[in-house]
C-alpha positions as CSV (number, residue, x, y, z in Angstrom):
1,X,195.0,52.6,69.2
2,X,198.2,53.9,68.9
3,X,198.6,58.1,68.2
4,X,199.0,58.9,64.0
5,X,202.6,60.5,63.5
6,X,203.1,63.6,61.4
7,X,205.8,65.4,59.9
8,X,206.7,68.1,61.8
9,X,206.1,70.8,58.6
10,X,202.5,69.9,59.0
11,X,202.3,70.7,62.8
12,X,204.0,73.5,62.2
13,X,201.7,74.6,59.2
14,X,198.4,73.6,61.3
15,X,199.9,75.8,64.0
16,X,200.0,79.1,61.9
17,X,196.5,78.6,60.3
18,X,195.3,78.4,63.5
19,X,196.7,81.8,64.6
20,X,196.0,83.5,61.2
21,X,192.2,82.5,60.2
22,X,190.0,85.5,61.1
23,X,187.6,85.4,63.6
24,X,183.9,84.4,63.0
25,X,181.3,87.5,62.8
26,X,180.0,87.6,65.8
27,X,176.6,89.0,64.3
28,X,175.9,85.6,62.8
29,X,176.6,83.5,66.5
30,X,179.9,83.3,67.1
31,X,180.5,83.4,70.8
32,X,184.4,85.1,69.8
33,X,184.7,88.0,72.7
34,X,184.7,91.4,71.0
35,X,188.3,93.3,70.8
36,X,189.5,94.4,74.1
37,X,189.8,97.7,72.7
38,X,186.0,97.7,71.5
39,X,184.8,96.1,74.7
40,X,186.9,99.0,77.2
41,X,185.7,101.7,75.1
42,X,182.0,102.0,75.8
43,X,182.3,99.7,79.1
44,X,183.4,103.5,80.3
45,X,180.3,104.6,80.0
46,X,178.0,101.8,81.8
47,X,177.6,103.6,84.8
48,X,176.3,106.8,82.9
49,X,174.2,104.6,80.9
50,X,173.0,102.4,84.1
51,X,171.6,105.9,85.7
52,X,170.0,107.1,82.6
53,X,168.1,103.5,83.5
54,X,167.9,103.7,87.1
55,X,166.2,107.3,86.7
56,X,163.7,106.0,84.1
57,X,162.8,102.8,86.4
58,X,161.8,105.7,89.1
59,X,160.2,108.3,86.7
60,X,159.7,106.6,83.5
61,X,159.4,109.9,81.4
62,X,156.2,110.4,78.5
63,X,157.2,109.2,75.3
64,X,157.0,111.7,72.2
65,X,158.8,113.8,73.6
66,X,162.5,115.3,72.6
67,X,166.0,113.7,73.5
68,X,168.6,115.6,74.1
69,X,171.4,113.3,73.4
70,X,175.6,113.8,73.0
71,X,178.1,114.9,74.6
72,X,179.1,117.3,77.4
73,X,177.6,120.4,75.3
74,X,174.2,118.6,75.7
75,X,174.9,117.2,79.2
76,X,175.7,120.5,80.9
77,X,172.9,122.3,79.2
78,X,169.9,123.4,81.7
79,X,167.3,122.3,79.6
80,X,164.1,123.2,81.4
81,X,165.3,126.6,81.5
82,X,166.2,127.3,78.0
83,X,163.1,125.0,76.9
84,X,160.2,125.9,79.9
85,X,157.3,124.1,79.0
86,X,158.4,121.4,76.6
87,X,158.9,117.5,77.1
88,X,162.8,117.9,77.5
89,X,164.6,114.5,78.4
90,X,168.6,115.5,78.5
91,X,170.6,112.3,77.6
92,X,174.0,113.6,77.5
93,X,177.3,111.8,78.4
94,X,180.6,114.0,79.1
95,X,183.9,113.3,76.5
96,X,181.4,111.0,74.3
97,X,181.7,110.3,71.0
98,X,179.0,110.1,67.6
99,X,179.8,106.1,67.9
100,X,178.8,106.0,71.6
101,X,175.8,107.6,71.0
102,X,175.0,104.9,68.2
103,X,176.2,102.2,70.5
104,X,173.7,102.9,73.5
105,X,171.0,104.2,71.6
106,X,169.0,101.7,72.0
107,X,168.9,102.3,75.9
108,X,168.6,106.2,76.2
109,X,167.2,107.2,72.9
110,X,165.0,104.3,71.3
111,X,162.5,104.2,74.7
112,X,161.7,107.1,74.8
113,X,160.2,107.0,71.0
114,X,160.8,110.7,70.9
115,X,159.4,113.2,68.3
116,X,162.7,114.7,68.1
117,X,165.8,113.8,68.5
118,X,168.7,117.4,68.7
119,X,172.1,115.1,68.9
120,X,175.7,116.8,69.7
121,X,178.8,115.4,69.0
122,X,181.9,115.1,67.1
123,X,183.6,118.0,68.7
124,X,185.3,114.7,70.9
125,X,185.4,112.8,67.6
126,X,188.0,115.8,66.2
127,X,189.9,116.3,69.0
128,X,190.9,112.5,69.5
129,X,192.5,112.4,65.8
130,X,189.2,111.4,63.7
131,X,188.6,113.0,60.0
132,X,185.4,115.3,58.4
133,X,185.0,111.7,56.5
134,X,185.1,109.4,60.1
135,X,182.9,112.0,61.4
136,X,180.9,112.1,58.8
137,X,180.2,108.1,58.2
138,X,179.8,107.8,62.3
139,X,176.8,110.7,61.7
140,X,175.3,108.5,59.0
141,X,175.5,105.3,61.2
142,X,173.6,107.5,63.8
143,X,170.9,108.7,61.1
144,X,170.1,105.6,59.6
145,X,169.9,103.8,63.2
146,X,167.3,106.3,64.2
147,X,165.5,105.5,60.8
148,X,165.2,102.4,61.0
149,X,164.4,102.0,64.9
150,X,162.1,105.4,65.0
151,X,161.1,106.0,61.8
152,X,159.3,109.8,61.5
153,X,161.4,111.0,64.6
154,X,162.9,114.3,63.5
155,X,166.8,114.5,63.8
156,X,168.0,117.7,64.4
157,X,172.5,117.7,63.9
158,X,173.6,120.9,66.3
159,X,176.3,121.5,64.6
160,X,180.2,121.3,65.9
161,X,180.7,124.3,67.5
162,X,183.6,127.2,67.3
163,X,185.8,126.9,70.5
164,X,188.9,128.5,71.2
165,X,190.8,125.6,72.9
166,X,190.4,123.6,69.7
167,X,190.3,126.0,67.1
168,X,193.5,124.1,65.2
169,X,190.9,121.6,64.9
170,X,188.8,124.6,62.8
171,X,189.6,123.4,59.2
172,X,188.5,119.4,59.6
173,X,185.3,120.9,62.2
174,X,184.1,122.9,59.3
175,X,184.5,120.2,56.6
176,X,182.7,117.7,59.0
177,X,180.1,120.2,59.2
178,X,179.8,121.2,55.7
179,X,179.1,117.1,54.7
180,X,176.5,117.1,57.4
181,X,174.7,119.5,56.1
182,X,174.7,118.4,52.6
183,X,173.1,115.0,54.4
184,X,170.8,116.5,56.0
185,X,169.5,118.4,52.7
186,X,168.5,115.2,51.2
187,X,166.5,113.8,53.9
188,X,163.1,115.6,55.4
189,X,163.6,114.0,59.0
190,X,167.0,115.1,59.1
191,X,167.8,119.2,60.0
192,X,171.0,120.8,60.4
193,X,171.1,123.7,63.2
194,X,174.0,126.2,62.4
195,X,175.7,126.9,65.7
196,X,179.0,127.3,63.9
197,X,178.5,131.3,62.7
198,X,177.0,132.7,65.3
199,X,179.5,131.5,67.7
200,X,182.0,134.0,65.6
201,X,183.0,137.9,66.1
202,X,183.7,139.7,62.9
203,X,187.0,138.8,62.1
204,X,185.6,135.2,62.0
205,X,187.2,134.0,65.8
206,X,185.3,132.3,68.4
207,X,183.8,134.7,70.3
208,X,185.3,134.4,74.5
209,X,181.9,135.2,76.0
210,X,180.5,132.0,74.8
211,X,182.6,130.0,76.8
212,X,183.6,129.3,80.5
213,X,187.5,129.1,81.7
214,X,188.3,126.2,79.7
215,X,187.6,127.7,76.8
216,X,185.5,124.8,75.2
217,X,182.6,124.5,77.3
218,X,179.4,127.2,77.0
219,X,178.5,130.0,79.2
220,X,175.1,131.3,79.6
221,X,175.7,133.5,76.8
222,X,177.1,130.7,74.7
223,X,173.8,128.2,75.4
224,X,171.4,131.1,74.9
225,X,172.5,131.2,70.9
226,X,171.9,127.7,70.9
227,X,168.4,128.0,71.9
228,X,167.8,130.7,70.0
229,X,168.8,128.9,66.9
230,X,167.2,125.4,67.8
231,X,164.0,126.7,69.5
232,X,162.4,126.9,66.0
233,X,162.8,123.8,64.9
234,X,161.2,122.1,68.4
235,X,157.6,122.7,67.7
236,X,155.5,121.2,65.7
C-alpha cells in the first residue's frame, strides 16, 4: 500500500507540536527521565547517602531516637560529646541544601522513626542565590514530609546562623528566619531554636570566637551555644 502524501505545512506543524507539548508528570507513570539538572543535583550526594546505608546495614541504630540531620553545621558537630547519654544519630551532609534533605529523607531520616528530628539548613540555600520566601516554602516541604511520614516526631528548626563570611547575606537570613518561626508557632510538633542572637556581640556582629578560619564554620565555643540552647528541647 502505497505511503499517504502530505503537505509539507503539516509536516512541518506535526514537527513543532512534537517539540513543544510538555512532558508527562512523571508522578502518574511516565517513564520521561527527570531534568538533567534535577537528576545531577542530588546524584552528588549518593555516596554520602549510600554510607549513611552502609553504616546502618552494620549497626542498624535504635529507633526513637533523635536525627541530627542538615548540613555541614550538623555534620561537623561532635554529638556524643555535646549530647553524652542520649540516642544521638548525626545525619549530616556538607554544602547541602533544605531540598536535599527533603529529597533523601526517606533513607536517613524516615528509618530511624525518631522522636526528634533538630534539622539545619538554609545557610547553603542563601548563599547560592535563594530568597527568605524559597527558603521558607523548601522548610514547609520539609515539615509537612515529616508529618505525614512520622507523624508525632518533634521537629526542632536550628535556626540560620550569624557568620561573618556571609554576613551580606544577613538581611534575607533574618527574614528566612523570622517566617520560620512564625511556622513553627502554629504547629505543636514544630520548635524553633534561636541560634541567631546569641551568636552576636553587643553591637549586633557575629561574634569571631564562634567560628574557625573560614569564618562560617563553628568552633568549640560556637557549638557549645548550640547545645546550650537546644539541650532543653531534647528531653522528654
Amino acid at each position: 500500500m502505497p505511503f499517504a502524501r502530505f503537505p509539507l505545512s503539516v509536516l512541518l506543524m506535526a514537527l513543532l507540536t512534537s517539540q513543544t507539548l510538555p512532558a508527562a508528570d512523571p508522578v502518574a507513570g511516565s517513564a520521561s527521565p527527570a531534568p538533567a539538572a534535577v537528576v545531577s543535583r542530588f546524584e552528588k550526594w549518593e555516596p554520602s547517602i549510600r554510607k549513611f546505608e552502609e553504616q546502618d546495614a552494620m549497626n542498624p541504630p535504635l529507633c526513637g531516637g533523635i536525627v541530627f540531620v542538615g548540613s555541614s553545621s550538623i555534620r561537623l558537630w561532635k554529638l556524643d560529646q555535646s549530647f553524652p547519654g542520649l540516642p544521638v544519630i548525626n545525619r549530616g551532609f556538607g554544602g547541602s541544601q533544605i531540598i536535599d534533605s527533603v529529597h533523601f529523607a526517606d533513607r536517613i531520616v524516615v528509618p530511624y522513626r525518631p522522636r526528634i528530628i533538630a534539622f539545619y539548613a538554609g545557610d547553603n540555600d542563601t548563599a547560592q542565590g535563594k530568597s527568605a520566601a524559597e527558603v521558607t516554602a523548601d522548610f514547609q516541604k520539609f515539615a509537612d514530609l515529616v508529618r505525614c511520614r512520622l507523624p508525632g516526631t518533634r521537629l526542632l528548626f536550628i535556626s540560620i546562623k550569624p557568620s561573618p563570611s556571609r554576613w551580606k547575606l544577613a538581611a534575607v537570613q533574618k527574614e528566612a528566619n523570622e517566617s520560620i518561626r512564625k511556622i513553627c508557632e502554629q504547629n505543636p510538633c514544630l520548635t524553633y531554636v534561636d541560634v541567631w542572637q546569641p551568636m552576636l556581640d553587643p553591637e549586633g556582629q557575629p561574634r569571631a570566637e564562634l567560628f574557625v578560619a573560614d569564618k562560617l564554620h563553628l568552633s568549640a565555643d560556637g557549638y557549645r551555644i548550640w547545645t546550650e540552647a537546644i539541650q532543653p528541647h531534647l528531653h522528654p
